[in-house]
Structure formats: structure tokens, C-alpha cells
C-alpha positions as CSV (number, residue, x, y, z in Angstrom):
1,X,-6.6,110.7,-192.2
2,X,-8.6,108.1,-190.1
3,X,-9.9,105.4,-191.4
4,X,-13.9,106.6,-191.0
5,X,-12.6,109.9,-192.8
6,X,-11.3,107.6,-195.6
7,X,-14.2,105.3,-195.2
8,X,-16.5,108.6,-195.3
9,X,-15.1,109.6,-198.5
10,X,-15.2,106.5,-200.4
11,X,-18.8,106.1,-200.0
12,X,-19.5,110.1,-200.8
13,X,-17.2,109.3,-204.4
14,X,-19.4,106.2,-205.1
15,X,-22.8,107.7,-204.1
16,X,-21.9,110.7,-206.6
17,X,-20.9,108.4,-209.2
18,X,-23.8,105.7,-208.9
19,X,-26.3,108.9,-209.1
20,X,-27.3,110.0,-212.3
21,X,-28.1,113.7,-213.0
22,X,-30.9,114.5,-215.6
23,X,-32.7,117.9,-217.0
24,X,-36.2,118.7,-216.5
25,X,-37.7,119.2,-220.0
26,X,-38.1,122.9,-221.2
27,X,-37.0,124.0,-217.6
28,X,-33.7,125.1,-215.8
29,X,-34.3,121.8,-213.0
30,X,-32.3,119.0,-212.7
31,X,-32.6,115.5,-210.8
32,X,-30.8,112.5,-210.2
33,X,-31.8,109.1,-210.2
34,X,-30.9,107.2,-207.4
35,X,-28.8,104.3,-208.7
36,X,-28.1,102.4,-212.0
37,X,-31.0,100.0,-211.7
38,X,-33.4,102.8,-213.3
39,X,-33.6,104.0,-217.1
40,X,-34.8,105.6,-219.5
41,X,-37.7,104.2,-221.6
42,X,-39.3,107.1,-223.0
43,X,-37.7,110.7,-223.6
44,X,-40.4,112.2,-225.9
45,X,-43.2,115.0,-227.1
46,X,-46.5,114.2,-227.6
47,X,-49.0,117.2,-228.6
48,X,-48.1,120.0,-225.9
49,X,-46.7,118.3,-223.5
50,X,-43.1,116.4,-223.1
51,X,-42.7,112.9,-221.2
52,X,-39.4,112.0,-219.9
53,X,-40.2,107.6,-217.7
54,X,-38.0,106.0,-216.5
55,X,-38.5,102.2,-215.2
56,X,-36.5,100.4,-212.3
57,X,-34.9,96.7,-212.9
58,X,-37.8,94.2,-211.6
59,X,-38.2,93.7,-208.2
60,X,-39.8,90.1,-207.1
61,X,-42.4,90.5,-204.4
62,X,-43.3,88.4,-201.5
63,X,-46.1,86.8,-203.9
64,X,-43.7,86.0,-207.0
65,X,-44.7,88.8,-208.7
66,X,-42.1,91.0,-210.7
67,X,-42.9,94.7,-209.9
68,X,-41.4,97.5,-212.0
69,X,-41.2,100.5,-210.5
70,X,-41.5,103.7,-212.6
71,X,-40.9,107.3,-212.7
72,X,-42.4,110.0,-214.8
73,X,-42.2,113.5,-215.4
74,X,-44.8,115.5,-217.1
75,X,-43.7,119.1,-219.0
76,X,-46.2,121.5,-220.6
77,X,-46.5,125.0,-220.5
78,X,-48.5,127.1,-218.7
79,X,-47.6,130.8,-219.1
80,X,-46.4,133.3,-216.9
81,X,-49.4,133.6,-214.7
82,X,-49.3,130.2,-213.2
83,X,-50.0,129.1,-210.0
84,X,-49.2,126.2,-208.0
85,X,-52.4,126.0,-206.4
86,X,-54.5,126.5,-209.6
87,X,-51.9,124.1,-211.2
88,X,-51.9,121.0,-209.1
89,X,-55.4,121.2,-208.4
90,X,-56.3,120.6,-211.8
91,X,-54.2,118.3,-212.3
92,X,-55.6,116.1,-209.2
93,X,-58.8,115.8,-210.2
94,X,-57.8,114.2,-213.2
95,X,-55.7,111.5,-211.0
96,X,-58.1,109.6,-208.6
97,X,-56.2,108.4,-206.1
98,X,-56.8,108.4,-202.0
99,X,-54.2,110.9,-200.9
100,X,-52.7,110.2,-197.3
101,X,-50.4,113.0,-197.2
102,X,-49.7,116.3,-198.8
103,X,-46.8,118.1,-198.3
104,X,-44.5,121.5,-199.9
105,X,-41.0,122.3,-199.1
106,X,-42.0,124.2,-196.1
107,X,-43.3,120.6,-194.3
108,X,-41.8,119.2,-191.2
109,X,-40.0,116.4,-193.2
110,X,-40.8,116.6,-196.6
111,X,-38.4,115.3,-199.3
112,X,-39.3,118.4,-201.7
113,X,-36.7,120.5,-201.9
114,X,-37.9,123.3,-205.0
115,X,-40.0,125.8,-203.4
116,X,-42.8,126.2,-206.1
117,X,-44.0,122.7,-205.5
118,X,-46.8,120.7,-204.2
119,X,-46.4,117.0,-203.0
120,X,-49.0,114.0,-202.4
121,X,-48.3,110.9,-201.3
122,X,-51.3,108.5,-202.3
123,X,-52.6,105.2,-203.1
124,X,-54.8,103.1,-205.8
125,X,-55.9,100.3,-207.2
126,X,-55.0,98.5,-210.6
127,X,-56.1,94.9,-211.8
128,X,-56.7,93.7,-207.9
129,X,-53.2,95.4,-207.1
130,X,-52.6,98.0,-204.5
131,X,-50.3,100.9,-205.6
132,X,-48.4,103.3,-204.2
133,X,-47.7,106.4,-205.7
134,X,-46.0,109.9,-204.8
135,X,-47.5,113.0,-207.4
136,X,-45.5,116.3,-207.1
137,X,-46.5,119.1,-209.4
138,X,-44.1,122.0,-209.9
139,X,-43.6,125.5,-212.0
140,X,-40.6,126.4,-213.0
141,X,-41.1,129.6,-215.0
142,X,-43.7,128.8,-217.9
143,X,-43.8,125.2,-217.6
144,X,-46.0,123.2,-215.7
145,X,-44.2,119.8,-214.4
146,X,-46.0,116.6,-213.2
147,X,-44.0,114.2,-211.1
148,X,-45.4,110.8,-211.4
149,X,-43.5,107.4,-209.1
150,X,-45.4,104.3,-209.3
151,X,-44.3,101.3,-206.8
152,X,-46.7,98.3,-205.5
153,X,-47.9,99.3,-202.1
154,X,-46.1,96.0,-200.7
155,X,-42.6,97.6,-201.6
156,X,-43.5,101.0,-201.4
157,X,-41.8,100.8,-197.5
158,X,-39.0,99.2,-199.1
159,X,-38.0,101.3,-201.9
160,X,-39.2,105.1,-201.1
161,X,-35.8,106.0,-200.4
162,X,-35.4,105.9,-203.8
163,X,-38.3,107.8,-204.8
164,X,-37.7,110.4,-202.4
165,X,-34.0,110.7,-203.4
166,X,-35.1,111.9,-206.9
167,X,-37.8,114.2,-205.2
168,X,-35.1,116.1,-203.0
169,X,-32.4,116.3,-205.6
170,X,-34.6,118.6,-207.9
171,X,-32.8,122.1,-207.8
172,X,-32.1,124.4,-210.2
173,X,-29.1,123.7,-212.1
């Protein structure tokens, strides 16, 4: 075996056992977290829907400022009539945020990987603070998922990687 083989290897093994694998709520999907520096602050139900967040060790900005990252999914159900479309759009309106892309599995690109998905990558403002902020909504069977990744737009360049891992690990397990 060559070295690269062996080299090759090594970092597959410790990229598999940094990654953490996780269920969707009330769904057959899983994810994985990118690395250790994420976890979980809030597994829990709430009325009708389910809310799994996860928050990222601080990050210091170019300003001083200690940024936590966070990650969100959303469960509810929604019957078996849903549709994407129908799904996310209602769910947008309630999210005002100035979308700059929008993207499925089926774009050039994309880091969705689930087909029954829709993706936006978008931006807003909190307490003088720009954000950036990927929103994927997905249905998997009756339930109704809402993606939410929440970054300062200063690191979102930075640190999307991460974000995006978790977007294109979400498969059916």
C-alpha cells in the first residue's frame, strides 16, 4: 500500500469518527454533524411540533465578538397530502429574510441531497448584526421538517462547509 493509500485511509477513518450521525424527529432521515465542536442544546416537543438545536463552540470574529453558530430542525406533521411547494411556501412567509439563492436536489451544485426538499440561502438582520442563514424545508412521509442554520454573515464564507456538510448528509437511514 502507498503511503497516499494509507494517508487516504486515515483521514476517511477520522472524518467517519469525528462525524456524528443523528435521527430526524418522527421521520426515517438521518444527518451528521460535521465535527465535535457542535451539540445538542435542546431535543424537545413543544405543542405539535418537535425541536431538535444544536449550537457550535464560539467562534471570535474579526470585531471581538463571540459568534455561536446554531442549527435547528423543525418536525410537525402534515398528513399525507403534503406538498413541498405548499409546505415551504408557508413556511417562508413566516421567515423574513432576503433570499439570494434557492435551490432542490436537482440544482447545478446544491448541497441537498433528499429529493423532497426545498433550499434557500438568505440573509437578515438582528440587533445591528448581519446574518446568514441557510432554510431547507423537507417531507418525509407525514412530517413536515424545517431546517434552520444560523451563522454571522462575516463567517458565513468561513464556516458553510459545515453547514452544508449537515445539509448533504440527510438520507434516509
Amino acid at each position: 500500500m502507498t503511503k497516499f493509500t494509507s494517508l487516504l485511509i486515515l483521514c476517511l477513518l477520522s472524518f467517519f469518527a469525528i462525524a456524528q450521525e443523528h435521527s430526524i424527529h418522527n421521520t426515517n432521515l438521518g444527518f451528521d454533524m460535521p465535527n465535535k465542536k457542535w451539540e445538542v442544546i435542546s431535543d424537545q416537543d413543544m405543542n405539535d411540533i418537535h425541536l431538535l438545536t444544536f449550537k457550535r463552540e464560539p467562534i471570535m470574529n474579526d470585531s471581538g465578538l463571540n459568534v455561536i453558530p446554531n442549527i435547528s430542525f423543525i418536525t410537525e406533521n402534515v398528513g399525507d397530502s403534503a406538498d413541498i411547494v405548499l409546505f415551504s411556501a408557508s413556511k417562508r412567509i413566516k421567515m423574513p429574510i432576503n433570499v439570494i439563492d434557492v435551490f432542490t436536489y436537482e440544482t447545478e451544485g446544491s448541497p441537498i441531497k433528499y429529493p423532497n426538499s426545498i433550499g434557500y440561502l438568505g440573509t437578515y438582520e438582528e440587533n445591528s448584526i448581519q446574518h446568514a442563514v441557510y432554510i431547507i424545508h423537507m417531507i418525509n412521509g407525514e412530517t413536515g421538517i424545517q431546517l434552520i442554520m444560523d451563522i454571522t454573515s462575516d463567517l458565513f464564507d468561513e464556516y458553510k462547509d459545515e453547514f452544508q456538510l449537515v445539509i448533504s448528509s440527510i438520507e434516509e437511514m
